[in-house]
PDBQT receptor file of N, H, CA, C and O in Angstrom, charges set to zero:
ATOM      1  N   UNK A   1       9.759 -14.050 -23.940  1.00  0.00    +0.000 N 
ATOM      2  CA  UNK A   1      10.154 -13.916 -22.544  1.00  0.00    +0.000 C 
ATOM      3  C   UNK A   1      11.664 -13.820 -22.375  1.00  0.00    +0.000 C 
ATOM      4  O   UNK A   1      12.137 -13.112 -21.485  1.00  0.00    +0.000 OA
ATOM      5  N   UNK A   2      12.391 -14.480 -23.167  1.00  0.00    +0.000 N 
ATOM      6  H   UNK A   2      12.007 -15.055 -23.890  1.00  0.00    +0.000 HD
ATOM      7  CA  UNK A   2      13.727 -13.994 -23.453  1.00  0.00    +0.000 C 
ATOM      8  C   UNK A   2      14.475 -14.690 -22.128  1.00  0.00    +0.000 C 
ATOM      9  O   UNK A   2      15.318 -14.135 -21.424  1.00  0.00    +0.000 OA
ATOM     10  N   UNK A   3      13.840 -16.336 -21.932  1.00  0.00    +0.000 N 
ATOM     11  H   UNK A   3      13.155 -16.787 -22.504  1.00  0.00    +0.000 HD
ATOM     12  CA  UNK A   3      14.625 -16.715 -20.904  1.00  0.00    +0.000 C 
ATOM     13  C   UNK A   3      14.291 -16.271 -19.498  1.00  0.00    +0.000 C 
ATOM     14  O   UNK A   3      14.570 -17.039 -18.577  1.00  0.00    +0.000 OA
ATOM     15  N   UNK A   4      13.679 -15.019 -19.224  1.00  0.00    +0.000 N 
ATOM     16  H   UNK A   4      13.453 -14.395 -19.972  1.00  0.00    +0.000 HD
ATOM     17  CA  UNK A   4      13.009 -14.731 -17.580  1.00  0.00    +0.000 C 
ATOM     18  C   UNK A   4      11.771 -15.682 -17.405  1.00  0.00    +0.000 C 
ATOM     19  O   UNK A   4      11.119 -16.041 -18.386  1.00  0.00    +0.000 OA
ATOM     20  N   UNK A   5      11.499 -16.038 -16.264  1.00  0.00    +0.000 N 
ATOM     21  H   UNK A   5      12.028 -15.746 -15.468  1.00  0.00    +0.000 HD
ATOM     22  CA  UNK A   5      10.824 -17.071 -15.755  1.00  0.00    +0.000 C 
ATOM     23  C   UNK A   5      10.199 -16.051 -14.369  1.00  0.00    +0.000 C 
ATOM     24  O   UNK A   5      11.000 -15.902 -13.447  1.00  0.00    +0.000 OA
ATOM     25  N   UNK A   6       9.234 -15.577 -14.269  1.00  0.00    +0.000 N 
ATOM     26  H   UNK A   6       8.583 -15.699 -15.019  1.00  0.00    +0.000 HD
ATOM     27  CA  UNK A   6       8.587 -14.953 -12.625  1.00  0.00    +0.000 C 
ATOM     28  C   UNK A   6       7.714 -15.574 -12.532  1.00  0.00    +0.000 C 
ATOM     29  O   UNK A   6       6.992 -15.707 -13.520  1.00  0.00    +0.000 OA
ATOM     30  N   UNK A   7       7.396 -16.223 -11.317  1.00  0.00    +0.000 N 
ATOM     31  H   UNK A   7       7.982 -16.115 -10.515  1.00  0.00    +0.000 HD
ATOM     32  CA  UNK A   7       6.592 -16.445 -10.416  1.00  0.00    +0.000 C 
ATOM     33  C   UNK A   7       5.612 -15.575 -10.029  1.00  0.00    +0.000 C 
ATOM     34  O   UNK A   7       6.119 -14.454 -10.071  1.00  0.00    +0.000 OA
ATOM     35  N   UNK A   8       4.331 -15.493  -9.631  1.00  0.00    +0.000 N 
ATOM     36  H   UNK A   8       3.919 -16.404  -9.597  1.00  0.00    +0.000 HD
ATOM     37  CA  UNK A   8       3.402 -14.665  -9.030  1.00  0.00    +0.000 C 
ATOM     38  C   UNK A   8       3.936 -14.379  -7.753  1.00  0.00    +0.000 C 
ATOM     39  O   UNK A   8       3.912 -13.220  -7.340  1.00  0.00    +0.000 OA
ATOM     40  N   UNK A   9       4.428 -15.325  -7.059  1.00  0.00    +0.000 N 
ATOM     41  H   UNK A   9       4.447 -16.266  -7.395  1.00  0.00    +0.000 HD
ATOM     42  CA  UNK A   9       5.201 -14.572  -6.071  1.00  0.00    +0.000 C 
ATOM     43  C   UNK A   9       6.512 -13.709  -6.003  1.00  0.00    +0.000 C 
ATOM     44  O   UNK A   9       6.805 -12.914  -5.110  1.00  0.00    +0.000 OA
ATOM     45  N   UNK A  10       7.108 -13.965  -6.919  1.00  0.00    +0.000 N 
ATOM     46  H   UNK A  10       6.870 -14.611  -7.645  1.00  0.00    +0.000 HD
ATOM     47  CA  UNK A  10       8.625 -13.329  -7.578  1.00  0.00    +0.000 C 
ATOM     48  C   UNK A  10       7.861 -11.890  -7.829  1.00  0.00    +0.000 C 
ATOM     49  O   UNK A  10       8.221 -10.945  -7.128  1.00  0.00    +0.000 OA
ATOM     50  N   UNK A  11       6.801 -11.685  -8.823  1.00  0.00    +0.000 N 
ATOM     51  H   UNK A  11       6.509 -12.453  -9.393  1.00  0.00    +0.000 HD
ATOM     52  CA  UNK A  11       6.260 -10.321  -8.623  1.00  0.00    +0.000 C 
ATOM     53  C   UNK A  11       5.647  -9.972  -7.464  1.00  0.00    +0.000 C 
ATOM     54  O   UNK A  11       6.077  -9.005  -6.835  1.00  0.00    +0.000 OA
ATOM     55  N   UNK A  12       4.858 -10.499  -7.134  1.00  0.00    +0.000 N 
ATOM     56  H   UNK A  12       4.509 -11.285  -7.644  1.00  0.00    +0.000 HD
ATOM     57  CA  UNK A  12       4.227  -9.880  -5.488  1.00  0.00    +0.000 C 
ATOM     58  C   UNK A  12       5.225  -8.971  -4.475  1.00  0.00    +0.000 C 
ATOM     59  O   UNK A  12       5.087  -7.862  -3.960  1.00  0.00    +0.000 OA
ATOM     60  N   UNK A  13       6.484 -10.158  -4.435  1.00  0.00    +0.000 N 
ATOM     61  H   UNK A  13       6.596 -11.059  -4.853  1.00  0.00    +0.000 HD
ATOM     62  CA  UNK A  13       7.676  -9.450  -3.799  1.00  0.00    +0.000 C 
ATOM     63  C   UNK A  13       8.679  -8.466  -4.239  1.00  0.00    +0.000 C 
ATOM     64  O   UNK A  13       9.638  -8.142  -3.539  1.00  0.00    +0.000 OA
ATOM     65  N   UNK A  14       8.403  -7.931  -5.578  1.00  0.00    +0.000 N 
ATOM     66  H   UNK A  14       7.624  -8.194  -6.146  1.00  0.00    +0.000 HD
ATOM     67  CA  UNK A  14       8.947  -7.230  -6.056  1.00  0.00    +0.000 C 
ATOM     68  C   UNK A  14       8.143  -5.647  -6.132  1.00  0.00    +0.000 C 
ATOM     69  O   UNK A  14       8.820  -4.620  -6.100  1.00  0.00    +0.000 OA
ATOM     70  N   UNK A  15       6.869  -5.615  -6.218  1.00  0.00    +0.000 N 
ATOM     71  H   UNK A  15       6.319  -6.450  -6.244  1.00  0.00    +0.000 HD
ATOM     72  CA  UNK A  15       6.087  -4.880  -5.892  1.00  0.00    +0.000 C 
ATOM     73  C   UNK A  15       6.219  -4.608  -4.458  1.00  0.00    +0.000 C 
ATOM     74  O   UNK A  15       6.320  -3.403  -4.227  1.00  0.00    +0.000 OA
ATOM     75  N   UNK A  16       6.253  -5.534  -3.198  1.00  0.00    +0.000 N 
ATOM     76  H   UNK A  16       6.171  -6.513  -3.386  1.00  0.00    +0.000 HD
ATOM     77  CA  UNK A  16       6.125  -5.169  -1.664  1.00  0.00    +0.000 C 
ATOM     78  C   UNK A  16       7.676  -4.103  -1.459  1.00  0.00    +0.000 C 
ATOM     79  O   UNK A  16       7.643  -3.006  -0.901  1.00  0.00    +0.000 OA
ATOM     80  N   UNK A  17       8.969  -4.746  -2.057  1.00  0.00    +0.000 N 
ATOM     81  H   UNK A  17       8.995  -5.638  -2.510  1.00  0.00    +0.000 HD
ATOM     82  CA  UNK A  17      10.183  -4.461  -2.106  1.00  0.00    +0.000 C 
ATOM     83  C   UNK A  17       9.955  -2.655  -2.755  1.00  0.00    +0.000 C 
ATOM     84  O   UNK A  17      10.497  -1.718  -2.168  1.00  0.00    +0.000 OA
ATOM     85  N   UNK A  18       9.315  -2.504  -3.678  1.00  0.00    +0.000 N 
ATOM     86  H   UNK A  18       8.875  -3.265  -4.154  1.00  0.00    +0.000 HD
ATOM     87  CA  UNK A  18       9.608  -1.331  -4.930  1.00  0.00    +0.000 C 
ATOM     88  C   UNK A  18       8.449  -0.034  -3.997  1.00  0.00    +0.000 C 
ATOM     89  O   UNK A  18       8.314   1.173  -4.200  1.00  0.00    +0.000 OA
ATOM     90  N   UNK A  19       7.890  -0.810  -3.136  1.00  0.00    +0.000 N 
ATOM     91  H   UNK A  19       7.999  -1.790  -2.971  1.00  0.00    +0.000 HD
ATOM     92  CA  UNK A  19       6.869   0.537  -2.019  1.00  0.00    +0.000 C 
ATOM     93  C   UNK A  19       7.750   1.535  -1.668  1.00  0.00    +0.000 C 
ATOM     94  O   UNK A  19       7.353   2.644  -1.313  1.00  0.00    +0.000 OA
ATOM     95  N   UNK A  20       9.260   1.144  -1.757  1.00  0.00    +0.000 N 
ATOM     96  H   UNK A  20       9.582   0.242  -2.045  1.00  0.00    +0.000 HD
ATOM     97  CA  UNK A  20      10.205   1.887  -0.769  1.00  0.00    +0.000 C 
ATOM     98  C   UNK A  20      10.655   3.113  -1.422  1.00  0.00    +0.000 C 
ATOM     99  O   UNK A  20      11.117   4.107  -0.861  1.00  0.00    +0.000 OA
ATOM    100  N   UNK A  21      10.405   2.871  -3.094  1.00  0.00    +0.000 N 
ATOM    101  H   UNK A  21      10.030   2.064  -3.550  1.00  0.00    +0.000 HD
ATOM    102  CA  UNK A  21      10.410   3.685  -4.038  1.00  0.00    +0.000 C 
ATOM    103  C   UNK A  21       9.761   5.044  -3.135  1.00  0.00    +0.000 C 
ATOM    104  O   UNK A  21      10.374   5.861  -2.448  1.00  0.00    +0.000 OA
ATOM    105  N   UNK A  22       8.387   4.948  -3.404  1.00  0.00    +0.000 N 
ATOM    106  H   UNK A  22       7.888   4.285  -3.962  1.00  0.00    +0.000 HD
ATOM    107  CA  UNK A  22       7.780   6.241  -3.192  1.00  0.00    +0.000 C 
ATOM    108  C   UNK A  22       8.042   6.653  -1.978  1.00  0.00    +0.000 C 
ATOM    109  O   UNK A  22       8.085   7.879  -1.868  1.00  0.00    +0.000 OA
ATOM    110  N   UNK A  23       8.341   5.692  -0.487  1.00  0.00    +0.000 N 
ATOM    111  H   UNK A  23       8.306   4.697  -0.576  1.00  0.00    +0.000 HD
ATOM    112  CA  UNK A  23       9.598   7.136   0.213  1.00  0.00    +0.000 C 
ATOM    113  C   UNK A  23      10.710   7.598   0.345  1.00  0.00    +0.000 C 
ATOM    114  O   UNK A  23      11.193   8.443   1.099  1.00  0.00    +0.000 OA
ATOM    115  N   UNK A  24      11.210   6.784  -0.696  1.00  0.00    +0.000 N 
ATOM    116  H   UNK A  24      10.818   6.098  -1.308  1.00  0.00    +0.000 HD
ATOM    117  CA  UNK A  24      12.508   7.506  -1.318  1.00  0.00    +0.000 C 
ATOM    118  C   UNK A  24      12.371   9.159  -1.990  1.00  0.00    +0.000 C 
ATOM    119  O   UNK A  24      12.908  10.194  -1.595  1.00  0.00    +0.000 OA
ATOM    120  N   UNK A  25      11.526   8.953  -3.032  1.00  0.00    +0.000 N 
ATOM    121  H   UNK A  25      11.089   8.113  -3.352  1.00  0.00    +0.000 HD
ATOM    122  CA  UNK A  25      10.968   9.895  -3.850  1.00  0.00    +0.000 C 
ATOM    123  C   UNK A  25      10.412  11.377  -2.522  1.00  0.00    +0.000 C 
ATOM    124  O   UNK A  25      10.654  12.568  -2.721  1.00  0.00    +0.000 OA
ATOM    125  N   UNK A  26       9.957  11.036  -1.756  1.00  0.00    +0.000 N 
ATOM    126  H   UNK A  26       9.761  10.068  -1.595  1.00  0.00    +0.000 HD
ATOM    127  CA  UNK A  26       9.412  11.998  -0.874  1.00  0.00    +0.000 C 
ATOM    128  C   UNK A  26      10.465  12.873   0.095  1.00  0.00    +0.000 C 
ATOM    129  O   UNK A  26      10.607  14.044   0.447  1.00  0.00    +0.000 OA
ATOM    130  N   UNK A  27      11.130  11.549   0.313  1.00  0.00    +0.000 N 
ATOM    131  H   UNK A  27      11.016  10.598   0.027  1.00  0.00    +0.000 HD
ATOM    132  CA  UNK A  27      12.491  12.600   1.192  1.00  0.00    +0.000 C 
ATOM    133  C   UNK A  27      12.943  13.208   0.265  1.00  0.00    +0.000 C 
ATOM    134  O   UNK A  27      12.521  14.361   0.177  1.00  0.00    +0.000 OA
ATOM    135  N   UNK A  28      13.868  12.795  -0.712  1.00  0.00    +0.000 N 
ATOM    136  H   UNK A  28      14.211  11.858  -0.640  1.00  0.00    +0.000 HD
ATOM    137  CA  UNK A  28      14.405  13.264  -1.349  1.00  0.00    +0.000 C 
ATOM    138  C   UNK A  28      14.036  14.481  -2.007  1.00  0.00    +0.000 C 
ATOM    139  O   UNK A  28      14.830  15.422  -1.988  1.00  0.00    +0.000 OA
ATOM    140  N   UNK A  29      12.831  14.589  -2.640  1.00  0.00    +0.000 N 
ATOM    141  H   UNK A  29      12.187  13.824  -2.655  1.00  0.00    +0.000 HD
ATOM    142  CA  UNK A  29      12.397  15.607  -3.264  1.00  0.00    +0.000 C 
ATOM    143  C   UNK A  29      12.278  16.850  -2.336  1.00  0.00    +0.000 C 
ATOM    144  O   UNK A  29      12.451  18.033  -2.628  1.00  0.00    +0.000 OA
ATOM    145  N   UNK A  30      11.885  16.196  -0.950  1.00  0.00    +0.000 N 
ATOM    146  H   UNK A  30      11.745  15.235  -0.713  1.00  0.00    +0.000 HD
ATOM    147  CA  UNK A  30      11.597  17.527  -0.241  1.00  0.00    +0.000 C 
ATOM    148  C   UNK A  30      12.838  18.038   0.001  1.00  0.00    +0.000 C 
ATOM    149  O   UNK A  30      12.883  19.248   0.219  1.00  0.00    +0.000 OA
ATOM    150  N   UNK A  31      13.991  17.335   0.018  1.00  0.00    +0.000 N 
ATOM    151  H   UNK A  31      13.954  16.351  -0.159  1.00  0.00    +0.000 HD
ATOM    152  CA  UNK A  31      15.757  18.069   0.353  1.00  0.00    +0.000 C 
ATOM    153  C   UNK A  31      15.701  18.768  -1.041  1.00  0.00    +0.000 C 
ATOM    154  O   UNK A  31      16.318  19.814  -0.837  1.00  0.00    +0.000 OA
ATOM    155  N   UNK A  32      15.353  18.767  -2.177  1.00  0.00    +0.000 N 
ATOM    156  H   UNK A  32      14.852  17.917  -2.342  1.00  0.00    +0.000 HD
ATOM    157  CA  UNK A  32      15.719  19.565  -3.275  1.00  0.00    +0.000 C 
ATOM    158  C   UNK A  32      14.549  20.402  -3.979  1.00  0.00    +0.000 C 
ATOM    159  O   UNK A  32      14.328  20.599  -5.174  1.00  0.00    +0.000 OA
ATOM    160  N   UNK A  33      13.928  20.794  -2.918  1.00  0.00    +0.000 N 
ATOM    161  H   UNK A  33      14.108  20.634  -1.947  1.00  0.00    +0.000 HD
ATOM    162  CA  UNK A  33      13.197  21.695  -3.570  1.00  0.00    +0.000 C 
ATOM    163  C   UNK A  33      13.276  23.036  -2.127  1.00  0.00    +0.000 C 
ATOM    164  O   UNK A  33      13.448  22.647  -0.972  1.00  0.00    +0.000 OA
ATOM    165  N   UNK A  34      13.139  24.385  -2.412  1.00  0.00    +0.000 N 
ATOM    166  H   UNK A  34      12.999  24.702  -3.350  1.00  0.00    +0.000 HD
ATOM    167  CA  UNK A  34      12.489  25.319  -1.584  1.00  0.00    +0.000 C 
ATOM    168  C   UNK A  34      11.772  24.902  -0.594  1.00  0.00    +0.000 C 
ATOM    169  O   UNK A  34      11.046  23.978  -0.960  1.00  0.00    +0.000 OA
ATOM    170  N   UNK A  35      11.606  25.261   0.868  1.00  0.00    +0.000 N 
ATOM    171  H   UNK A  35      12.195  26.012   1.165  1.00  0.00    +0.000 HD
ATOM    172  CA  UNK A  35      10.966  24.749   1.608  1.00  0.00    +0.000 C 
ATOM    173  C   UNK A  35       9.465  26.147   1.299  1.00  0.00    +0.000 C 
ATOM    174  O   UNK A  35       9.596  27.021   0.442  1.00  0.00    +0.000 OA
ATOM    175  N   UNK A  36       8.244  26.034   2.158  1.00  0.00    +0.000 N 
ATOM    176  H   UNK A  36       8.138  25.324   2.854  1.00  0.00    +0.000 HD
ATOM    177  CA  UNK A  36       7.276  26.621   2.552  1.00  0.00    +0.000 C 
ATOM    178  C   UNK A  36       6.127  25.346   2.963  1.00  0.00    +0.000 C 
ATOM    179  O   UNK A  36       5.991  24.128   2.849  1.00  0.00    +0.000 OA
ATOM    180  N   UNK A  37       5.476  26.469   3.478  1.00  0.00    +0.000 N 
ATOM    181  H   UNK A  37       5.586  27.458   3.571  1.00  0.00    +0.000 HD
ATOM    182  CA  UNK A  37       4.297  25.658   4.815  1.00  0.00    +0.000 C 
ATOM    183  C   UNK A  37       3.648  24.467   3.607  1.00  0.00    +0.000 C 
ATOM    184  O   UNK A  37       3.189  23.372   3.932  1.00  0.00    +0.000 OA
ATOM    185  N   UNK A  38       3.707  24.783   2.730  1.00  0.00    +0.000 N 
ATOM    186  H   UNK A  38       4.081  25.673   2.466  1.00  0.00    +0.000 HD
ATOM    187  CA  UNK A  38       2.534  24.258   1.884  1.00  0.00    +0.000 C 
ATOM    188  C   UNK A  38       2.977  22.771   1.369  1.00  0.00    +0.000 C 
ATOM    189  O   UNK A  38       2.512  21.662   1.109  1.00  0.00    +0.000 OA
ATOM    190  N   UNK A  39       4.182  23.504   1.401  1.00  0.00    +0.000 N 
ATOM    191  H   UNK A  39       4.560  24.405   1.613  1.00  0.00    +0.000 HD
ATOM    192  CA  UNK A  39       5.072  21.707   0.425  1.00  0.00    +0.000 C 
ATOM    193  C   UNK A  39       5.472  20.844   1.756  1.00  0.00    +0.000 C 
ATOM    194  O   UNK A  39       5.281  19.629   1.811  1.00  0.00    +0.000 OA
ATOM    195  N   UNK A  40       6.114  21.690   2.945  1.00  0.00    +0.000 N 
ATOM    196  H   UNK A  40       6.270  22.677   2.900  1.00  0.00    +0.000 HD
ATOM    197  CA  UNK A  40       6.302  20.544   4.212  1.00  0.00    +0.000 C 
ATOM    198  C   UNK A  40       4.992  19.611   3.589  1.00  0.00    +0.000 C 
ATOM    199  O   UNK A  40       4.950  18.571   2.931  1.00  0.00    +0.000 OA
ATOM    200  N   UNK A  41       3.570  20.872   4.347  1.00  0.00    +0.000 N 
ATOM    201  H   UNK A  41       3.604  21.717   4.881  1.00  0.00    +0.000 HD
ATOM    202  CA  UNK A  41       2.812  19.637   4.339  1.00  0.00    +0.000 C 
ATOM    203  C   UNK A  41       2.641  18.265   3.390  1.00  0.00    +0.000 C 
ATOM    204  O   UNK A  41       2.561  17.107   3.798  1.00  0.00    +0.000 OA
ATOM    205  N   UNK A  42       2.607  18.746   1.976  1.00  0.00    +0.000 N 
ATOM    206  H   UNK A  42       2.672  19.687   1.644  1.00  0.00    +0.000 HD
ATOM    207  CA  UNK A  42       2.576  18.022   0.820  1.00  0.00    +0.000 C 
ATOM    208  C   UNK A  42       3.658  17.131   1.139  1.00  0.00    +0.000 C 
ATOM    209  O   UNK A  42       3.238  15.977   1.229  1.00  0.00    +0.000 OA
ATOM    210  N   UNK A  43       4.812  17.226   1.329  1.00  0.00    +0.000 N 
ATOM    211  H   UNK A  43       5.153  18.163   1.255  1.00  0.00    +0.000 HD
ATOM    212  CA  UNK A  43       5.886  16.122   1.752  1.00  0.00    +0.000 C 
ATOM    213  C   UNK A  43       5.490  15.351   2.634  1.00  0.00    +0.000 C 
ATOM    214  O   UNK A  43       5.503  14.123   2.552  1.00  0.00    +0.000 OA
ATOM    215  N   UNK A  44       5.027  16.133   3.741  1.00  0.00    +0.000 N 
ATOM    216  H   UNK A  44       5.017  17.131   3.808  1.00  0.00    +0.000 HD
ATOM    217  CA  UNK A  44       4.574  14.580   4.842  1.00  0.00    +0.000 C 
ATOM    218  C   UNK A  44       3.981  13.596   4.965  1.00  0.00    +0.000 C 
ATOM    219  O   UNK A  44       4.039  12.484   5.489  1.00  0.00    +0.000 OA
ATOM    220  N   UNK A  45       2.927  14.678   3.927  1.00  0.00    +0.000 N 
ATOM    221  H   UNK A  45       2.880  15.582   3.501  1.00  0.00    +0.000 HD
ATOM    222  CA  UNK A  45       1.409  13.634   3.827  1.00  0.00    +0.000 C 
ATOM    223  C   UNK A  45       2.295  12.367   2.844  1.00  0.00    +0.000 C 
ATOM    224  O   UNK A  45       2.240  11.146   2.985  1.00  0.00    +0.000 OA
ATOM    225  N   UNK A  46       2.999  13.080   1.957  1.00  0.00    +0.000 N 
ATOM    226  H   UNK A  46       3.044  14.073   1.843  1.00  0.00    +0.000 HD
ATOM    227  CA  UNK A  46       3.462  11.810   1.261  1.00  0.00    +0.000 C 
ATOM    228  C   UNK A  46       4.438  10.960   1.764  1.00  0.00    +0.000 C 
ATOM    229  O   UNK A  46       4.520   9.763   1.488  1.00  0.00    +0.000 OA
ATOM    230  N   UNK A  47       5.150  11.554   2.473  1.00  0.00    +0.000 N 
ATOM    231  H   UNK A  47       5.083  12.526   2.698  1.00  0.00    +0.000 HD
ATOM    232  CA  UNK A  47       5.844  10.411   3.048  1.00  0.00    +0.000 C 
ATOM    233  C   UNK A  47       5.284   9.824   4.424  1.00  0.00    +0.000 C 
ATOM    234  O   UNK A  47       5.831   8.803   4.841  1.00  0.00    +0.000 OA
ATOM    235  N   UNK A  48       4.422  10.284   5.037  1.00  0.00    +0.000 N 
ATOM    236  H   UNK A  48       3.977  11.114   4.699  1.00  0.00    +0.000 HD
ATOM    237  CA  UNK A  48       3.445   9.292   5.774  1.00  0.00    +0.000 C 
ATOM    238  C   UNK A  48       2.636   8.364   5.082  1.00  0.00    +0.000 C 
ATOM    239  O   UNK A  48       2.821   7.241   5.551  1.00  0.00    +0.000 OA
ATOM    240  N   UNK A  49       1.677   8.370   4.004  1.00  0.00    +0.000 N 
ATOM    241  H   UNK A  49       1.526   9.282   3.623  1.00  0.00    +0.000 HD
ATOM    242  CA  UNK A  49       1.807   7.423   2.956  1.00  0.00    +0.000 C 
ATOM    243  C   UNK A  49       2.078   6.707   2.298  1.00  0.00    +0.000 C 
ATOM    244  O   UNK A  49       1.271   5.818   2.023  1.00  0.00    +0.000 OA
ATOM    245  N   UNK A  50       2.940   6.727   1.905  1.00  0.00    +0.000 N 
ATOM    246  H   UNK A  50       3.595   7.449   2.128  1.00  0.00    +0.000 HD
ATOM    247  CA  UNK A  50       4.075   5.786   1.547  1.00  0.00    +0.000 C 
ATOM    248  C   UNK A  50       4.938   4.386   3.004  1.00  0.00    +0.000 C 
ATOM    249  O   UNK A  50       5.064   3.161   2.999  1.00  0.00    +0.000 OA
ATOM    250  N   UNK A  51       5.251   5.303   3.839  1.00  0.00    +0.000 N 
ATOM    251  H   UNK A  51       5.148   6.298   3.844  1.00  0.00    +0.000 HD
ATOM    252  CA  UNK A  51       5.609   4.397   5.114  1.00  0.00    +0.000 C 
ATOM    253  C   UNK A  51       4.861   3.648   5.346  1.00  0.00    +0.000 C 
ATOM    254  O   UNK A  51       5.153   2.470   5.550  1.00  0.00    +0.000 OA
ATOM    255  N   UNK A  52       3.140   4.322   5.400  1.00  0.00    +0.000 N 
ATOM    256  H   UNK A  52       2.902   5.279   5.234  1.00  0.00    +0.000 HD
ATOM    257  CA  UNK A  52       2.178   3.395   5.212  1.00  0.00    +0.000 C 
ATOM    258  C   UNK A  52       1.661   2.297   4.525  1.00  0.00    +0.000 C 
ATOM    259  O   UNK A  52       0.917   1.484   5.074  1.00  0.00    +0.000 OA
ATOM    260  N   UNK A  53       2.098   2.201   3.052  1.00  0.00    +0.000 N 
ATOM    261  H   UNK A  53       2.703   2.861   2.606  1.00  0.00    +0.000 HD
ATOM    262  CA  UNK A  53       2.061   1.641   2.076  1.00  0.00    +0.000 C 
ATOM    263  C   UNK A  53       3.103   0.249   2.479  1.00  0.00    +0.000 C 
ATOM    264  O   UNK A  53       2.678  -0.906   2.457  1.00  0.00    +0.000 OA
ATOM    265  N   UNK A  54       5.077   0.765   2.984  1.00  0.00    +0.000 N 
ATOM    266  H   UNK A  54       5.423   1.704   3.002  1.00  0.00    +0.000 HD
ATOM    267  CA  UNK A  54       5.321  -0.065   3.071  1.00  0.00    +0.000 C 
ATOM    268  C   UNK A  54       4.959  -1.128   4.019  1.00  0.00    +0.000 C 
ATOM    269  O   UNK A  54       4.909  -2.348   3.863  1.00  0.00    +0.000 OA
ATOM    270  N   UNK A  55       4.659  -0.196   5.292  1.00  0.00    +0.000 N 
ATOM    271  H   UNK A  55       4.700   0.795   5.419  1.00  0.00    +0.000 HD
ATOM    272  CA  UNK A  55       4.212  -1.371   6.508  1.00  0.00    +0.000 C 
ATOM    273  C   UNK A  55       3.088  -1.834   6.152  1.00  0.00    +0.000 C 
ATOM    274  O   UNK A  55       2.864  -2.701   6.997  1.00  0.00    +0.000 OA
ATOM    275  N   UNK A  56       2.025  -1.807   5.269  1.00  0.00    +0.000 N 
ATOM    276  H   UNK A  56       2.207  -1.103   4.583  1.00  0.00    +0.000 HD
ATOM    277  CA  UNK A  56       0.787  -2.653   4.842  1.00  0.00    +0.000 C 
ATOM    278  C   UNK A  56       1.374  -3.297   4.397  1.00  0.00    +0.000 C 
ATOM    279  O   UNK A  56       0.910  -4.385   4.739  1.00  0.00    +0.000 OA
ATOM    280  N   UNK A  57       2.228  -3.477   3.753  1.00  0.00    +0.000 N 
ATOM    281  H   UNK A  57       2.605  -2.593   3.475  1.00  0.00    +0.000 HD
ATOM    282  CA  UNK A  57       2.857  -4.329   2.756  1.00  0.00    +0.000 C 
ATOM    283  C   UNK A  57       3.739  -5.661   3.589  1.00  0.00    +0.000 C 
ATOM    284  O   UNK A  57       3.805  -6.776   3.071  1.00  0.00    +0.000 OA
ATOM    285  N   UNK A  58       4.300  -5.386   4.760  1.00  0.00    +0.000 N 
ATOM    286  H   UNK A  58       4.246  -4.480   5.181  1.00  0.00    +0.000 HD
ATOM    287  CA  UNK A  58       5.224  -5.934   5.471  1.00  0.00    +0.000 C 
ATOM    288  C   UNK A  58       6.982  -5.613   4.549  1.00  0.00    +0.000 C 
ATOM    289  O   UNK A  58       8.016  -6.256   4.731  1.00  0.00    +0.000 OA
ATOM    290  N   UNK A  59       6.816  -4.679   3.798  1.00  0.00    +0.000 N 
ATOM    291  H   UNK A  59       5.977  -4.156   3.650  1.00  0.00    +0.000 HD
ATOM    292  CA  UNK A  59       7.859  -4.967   2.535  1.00  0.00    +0.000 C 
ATOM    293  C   UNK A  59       9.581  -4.808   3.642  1.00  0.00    +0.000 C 
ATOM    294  O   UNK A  59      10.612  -5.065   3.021  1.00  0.00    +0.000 OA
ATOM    295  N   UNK A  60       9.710  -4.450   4.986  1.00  0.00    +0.000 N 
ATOM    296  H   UNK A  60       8.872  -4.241   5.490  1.00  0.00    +0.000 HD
ATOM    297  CA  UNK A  60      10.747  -4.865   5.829  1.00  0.00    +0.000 C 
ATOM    298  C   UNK A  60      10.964  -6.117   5.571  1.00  0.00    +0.000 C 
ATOM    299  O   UNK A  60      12.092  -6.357   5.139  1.00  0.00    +0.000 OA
ATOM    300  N   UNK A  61      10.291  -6.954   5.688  1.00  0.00    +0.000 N 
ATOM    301  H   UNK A  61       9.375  -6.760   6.039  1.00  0.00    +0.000 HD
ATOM    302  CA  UNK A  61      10.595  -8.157   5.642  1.00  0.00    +0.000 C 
ATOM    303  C   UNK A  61      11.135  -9.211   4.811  1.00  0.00    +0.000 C 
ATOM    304  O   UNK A  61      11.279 -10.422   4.982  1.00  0.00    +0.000 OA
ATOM    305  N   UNK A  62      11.388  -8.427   3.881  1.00  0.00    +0.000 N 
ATOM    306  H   UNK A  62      11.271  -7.444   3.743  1.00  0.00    +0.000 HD
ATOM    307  CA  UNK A  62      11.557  -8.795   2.857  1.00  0.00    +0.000 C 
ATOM    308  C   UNK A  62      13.456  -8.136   2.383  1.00  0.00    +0.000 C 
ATOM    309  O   UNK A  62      14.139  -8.465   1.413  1.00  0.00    +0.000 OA
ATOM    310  N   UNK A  63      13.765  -7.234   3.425  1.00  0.00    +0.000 N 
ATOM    311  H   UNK A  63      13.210  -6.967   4.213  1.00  0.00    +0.000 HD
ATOM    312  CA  UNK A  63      14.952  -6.697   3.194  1.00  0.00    +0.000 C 
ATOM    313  C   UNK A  63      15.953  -7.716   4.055  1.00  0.00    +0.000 C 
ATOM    314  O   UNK A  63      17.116  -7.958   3.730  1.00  0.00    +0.000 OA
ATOM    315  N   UNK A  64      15.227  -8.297   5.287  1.00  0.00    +0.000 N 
ATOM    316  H   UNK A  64      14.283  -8.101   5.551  1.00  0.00    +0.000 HD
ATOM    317  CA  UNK A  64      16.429  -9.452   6.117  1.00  0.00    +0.000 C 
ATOM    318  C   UNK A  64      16.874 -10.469   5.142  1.00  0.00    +0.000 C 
ATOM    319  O   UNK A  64      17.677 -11.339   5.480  1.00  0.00    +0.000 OA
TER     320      UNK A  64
């Protein structure tokens, strides 16, 4: 273990925190790629997903 010590909650909250990942990944990707009808959609759906993911998560709450 090399001295790290986590808690089940230390991971729980690190997982709720790391949701933010995948809409990071979604904006971003959609600014660097070609736009067309097909990928908007594919972008939204994913980044409506993901937003979703974080607010199931409450993972805001965790940023105050």
């Amino acid at each position: 273990t090399e001295g790290v010590e986590l808690t089940a909650e230390d991971c729980w909250n690190s997982y709720r925190v790391n949701a933010f990942a995948g809409l990071h990944m979604a904006v971003v990707a959609s600014v660097l790629v070609g736009r067309s009808e097909h990928g908007d959609e594919m972008f939204l759906a994913m980044a409506e997903r993901h937003a979703a993911h974080v607010d199931d998560l409450d993972s805001w709450a965790l940023l105050a």
